[in-house]
C-alpha positions as CSV (number, residue, x, y, z in Angstrom):
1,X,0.0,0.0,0.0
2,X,1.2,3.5,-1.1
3,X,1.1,6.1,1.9
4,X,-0.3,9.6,1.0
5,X,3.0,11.1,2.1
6,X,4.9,9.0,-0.2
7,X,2.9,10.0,-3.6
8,X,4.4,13.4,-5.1
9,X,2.0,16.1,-5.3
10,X,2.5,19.6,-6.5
11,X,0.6,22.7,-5.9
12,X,-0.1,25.6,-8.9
13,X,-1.8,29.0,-8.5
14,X,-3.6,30.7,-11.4
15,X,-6.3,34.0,-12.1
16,X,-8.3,31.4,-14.3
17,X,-8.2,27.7,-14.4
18,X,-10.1,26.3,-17.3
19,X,-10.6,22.6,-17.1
20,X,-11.0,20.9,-20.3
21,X,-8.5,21.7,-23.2
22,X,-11.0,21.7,-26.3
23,X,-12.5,24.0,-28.5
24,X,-14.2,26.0,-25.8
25,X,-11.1,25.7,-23.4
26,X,-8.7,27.2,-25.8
27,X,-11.3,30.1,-26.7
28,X,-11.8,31.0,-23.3
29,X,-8.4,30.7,-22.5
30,X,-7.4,33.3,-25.4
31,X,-10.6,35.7,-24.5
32,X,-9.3,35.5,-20.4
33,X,-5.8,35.9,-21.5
34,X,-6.6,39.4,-23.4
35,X,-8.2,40.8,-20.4
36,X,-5.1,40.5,-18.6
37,X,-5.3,37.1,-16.5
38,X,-3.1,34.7,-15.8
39,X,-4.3,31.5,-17.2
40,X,-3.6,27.8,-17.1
41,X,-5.7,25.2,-19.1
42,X,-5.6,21.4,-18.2
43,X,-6.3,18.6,-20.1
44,X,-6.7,14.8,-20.3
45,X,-4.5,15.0,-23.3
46,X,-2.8,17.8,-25.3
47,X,-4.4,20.7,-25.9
48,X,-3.7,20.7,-29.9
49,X,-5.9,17.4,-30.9
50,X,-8.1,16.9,-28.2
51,X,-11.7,17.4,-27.2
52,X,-14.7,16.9,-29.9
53,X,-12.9,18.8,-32.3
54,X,-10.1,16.9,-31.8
55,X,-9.5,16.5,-35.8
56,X,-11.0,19.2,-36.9
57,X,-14.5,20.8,-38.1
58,X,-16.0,22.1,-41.7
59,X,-19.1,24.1,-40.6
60,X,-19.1,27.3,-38.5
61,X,-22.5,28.7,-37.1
62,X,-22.9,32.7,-37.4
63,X,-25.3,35.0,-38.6
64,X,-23.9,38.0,-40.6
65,X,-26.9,40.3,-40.8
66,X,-27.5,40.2,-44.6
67,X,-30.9,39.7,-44.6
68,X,-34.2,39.3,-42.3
69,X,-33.4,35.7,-41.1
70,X,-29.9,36.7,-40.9
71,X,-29.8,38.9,-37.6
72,X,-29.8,38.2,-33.4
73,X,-33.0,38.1,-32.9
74,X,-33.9,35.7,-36.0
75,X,-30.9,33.4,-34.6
76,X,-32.5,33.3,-30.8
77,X,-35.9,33.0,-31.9
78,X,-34.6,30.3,-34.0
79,X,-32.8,28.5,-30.8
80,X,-36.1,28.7,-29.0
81,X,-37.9,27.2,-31.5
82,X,-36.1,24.1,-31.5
83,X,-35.3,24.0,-28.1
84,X,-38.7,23.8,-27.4
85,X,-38.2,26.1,-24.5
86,X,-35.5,23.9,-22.9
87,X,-32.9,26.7,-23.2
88,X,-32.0,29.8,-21.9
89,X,-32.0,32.6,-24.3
90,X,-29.9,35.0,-22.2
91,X,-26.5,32.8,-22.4
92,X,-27.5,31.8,-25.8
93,X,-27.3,35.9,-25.9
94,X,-24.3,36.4,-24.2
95,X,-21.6,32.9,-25.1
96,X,-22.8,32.8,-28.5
97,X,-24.0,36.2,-29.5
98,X,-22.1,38.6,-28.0
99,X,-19.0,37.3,-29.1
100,X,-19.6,36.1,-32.1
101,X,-17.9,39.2,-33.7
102,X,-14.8,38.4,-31.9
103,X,-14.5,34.6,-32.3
104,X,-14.9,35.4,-36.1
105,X,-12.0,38.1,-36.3
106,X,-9.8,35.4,-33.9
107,X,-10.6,32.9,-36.6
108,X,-8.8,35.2,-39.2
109,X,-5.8,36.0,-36.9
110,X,-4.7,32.3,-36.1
111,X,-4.9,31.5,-39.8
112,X,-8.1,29.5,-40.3
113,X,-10.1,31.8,-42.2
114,X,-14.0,30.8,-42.6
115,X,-13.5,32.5,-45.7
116,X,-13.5,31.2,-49.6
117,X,-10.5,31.4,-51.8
118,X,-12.7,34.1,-53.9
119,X,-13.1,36.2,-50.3
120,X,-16.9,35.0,-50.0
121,X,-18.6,32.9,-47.6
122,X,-19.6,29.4,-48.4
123,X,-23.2,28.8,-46.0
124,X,-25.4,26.1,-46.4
125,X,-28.2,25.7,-44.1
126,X,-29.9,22.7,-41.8
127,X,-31.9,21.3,-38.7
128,X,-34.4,23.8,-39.7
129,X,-32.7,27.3,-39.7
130,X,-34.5,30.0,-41.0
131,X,-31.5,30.5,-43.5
132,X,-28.0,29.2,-44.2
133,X,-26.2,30.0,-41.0
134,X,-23.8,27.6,-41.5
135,X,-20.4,28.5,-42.6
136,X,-18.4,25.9,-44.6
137,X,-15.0,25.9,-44.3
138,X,-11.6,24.0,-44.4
139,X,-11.2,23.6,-40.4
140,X,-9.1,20.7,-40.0
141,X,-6.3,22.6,-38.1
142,X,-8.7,24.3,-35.9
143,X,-7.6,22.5,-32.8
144,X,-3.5,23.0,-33.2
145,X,-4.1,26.5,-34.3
146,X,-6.3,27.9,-31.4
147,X,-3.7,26.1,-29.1
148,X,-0.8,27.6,-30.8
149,X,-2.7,30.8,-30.1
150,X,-3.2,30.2,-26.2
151,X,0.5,29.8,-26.0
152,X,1.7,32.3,-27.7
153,X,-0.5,35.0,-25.5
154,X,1.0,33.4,-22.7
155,X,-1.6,30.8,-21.5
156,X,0.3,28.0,-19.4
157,X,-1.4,24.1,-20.1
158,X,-1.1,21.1,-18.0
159,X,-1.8,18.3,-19.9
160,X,-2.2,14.4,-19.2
161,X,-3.9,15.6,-15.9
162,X,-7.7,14.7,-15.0
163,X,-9.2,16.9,-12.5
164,X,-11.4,14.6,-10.3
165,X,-13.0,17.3,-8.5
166,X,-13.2,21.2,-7.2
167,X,-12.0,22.8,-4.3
168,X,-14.8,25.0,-2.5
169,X,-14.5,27.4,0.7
170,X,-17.6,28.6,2.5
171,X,-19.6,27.8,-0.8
172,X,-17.3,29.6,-2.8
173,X,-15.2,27.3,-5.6
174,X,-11.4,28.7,-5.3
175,X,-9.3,25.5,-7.1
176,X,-9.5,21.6,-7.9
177,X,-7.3,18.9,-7.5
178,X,-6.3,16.0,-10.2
179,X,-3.6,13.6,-10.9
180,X,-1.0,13.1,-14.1
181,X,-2.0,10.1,-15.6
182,X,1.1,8.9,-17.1
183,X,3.1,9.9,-13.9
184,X,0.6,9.5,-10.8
185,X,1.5,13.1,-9.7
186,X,-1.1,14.7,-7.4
187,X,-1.9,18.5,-8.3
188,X,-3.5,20.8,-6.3
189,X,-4.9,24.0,-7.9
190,X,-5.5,27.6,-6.5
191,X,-7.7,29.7,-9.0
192,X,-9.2,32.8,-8.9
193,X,-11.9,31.8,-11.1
194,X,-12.9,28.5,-12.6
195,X,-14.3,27.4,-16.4
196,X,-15.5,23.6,-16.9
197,X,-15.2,23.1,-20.5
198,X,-15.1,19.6,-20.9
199,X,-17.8,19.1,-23.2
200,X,-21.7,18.1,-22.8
201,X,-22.9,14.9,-21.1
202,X,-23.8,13.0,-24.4
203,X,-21.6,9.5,-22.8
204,X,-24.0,9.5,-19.7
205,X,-26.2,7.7,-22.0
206,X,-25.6,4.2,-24.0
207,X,-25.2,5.1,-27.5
208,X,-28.7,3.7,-29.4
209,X,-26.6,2.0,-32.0
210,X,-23.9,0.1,-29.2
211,X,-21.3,1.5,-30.9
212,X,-19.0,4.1,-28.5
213,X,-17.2,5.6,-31.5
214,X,-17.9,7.0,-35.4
215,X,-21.1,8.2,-33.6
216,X,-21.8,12.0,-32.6
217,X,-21.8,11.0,-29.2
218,X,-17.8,11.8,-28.7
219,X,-16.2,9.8,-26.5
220,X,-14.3,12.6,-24.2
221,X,-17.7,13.7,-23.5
222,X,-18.3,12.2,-19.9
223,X,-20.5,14.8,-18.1
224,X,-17.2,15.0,-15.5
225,X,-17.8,18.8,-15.5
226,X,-21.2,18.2,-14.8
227,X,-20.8,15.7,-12.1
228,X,-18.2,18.5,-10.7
229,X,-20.1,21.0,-10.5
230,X,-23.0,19.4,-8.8
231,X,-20.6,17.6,-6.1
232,X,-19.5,21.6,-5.2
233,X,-23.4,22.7,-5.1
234,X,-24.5,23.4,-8.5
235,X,-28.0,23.2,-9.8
236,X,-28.3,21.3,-13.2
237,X,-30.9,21.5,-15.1
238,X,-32.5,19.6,-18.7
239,X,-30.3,16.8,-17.6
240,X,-32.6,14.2,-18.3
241,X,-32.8,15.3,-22.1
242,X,-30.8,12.5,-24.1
243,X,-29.4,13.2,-27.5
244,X,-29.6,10.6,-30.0
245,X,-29.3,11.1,-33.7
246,X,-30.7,8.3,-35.4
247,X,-28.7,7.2,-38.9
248,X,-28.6,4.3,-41.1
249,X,-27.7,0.9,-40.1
250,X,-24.0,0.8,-40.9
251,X,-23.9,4.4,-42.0
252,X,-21.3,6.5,-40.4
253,X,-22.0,9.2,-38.5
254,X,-19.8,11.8,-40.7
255,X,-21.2,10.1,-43.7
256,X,-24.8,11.3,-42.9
257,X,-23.2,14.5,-42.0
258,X,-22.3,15.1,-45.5
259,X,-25.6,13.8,-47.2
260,X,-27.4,16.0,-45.2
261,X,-25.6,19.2,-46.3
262,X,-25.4,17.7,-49.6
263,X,-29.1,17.7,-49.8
264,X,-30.3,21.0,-47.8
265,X,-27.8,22.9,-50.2
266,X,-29.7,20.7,-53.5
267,X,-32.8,21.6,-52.0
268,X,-32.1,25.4,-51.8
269,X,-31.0,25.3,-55.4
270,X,-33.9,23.7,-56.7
271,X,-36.2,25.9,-55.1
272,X,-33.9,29.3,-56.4
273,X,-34.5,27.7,-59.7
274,X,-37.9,26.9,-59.3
């Protein structure tokens, strides 16, 4: 038996620890980074090729106000449609709205523009938008790109650590603790502020089709940040709403992907020809 004394532990301080390495992690890492915080991302895995987006993505969701369906309020009355009410519209406003501006312009600086060759934007549209919102693009460096970013600014990561759970005082959360999973080290964590980003909780649920992979239900997605967040004293809410996309027998996952853009795009065609 291994005696707590004898396992090497290590402790960090930070302004903003942001658990979970992904898309979101490095984006909130770069936005806390600019307004003068000290930063410090961990990570199952590395930063550059993990998370859902771990090999990249070919669609971008924006609205770019050229036409009646194109605007804010279009977009959120949109997401309340098909939310059916199980949403709220205010962070909807605020994560996805309000910075959407930004996110595009940080897209352009790292050097994965959503932008055609020709300067135009390719937009196709689906699950029922009001218009083509989204924006095709060549995204497969996404991941190593936003990481290359955080670094740069400054942002420090700690990967091959899992944070198992968060550190509260008085109700307040003020770190977490997690271990190296290659070495067994033990870290302790001091933060100022404290972003779970480690993706939705689609692996709570068995995948319909018994398959865990070449499904939309990624893998890394384990609700921990969830679980987390409730063990410190967090309500959750809609967590009994399971996401299934049902597809083909035998028909992979980023196969139906592509037909389905394939045929909104013929369908919009037809119907300007019509």
């Amino acid at each position: 038996m291994v005696k707590s004394s004898e396992i090497p532990s290590e402790r960090l301080d930070t302004d903003v620890l942001i658990v979970g390495g992904g898309l979101a992690g490095n984006n909130a890492a770069i936005g806390a980074i600019e307004k003068g915080a000290r930063v410090l991302i961990v990570d199952k895995s590395a930063i550059e090729r993990c998370g859902a987006i771990a090999g990249g993505v070919d669609h971008f969701m924006a609205y770019l106000g050229t036409a009646a369906w194109d605007t804010r309020e279009t977009y959120l009355e949109w997401v309340g449609k098909i939310a059916r009410g199980t949403v709220n519209l205010s962070v909807q406003n605020a994560v996805f709205c309000r910075e959407l501006g930004s996110a595009m312009d940080r897209m352009e600086r790292i050097g994965c523009t959503l932008k055609q060759p020709d300067g135009t934007y390719y937009r196709t549209t689906s699950m029922g938008q009001p218009g083509p919102y989204f924006i095709n693009f060549n995204g497969k460096r996404l991941k190593p790109l936003l990481a290359q970013e955080a670094k740069r600014l400054g942002a420090q990561a700690l990967e091959k650590c899992a944070i198992t759970g968060l550190l509260t005082d008085h109700g307040a959360v003020v770190g977490a603790v997690g271990f190296h999973i290659r070495k067994g080290t033990f870290y302790i964590i001091s933060a100022k502020a404290i972003i779970l980003a480690t993706g939705n909780t689609n692996r709570i649920f068995e995948n319909p089709t018994g398959l865990p992979f070449n499904t939309w239900q990624c893998p890394a997605n384990t609700g921990a940040a969830q679980a987390m967040a409730y063990e410190a004293g967090a309500q959750l809410a809609n967590m009994e709403i399971v996401r299934i996309t049902l597809v083909p027998r035998g028909f992979s996952a980023a196969g139906l992907n592509a037909l389905t853009a394939w045929a909104d795009e013929w369908s919009m065609r037809q119907e300007r020809n019509s």
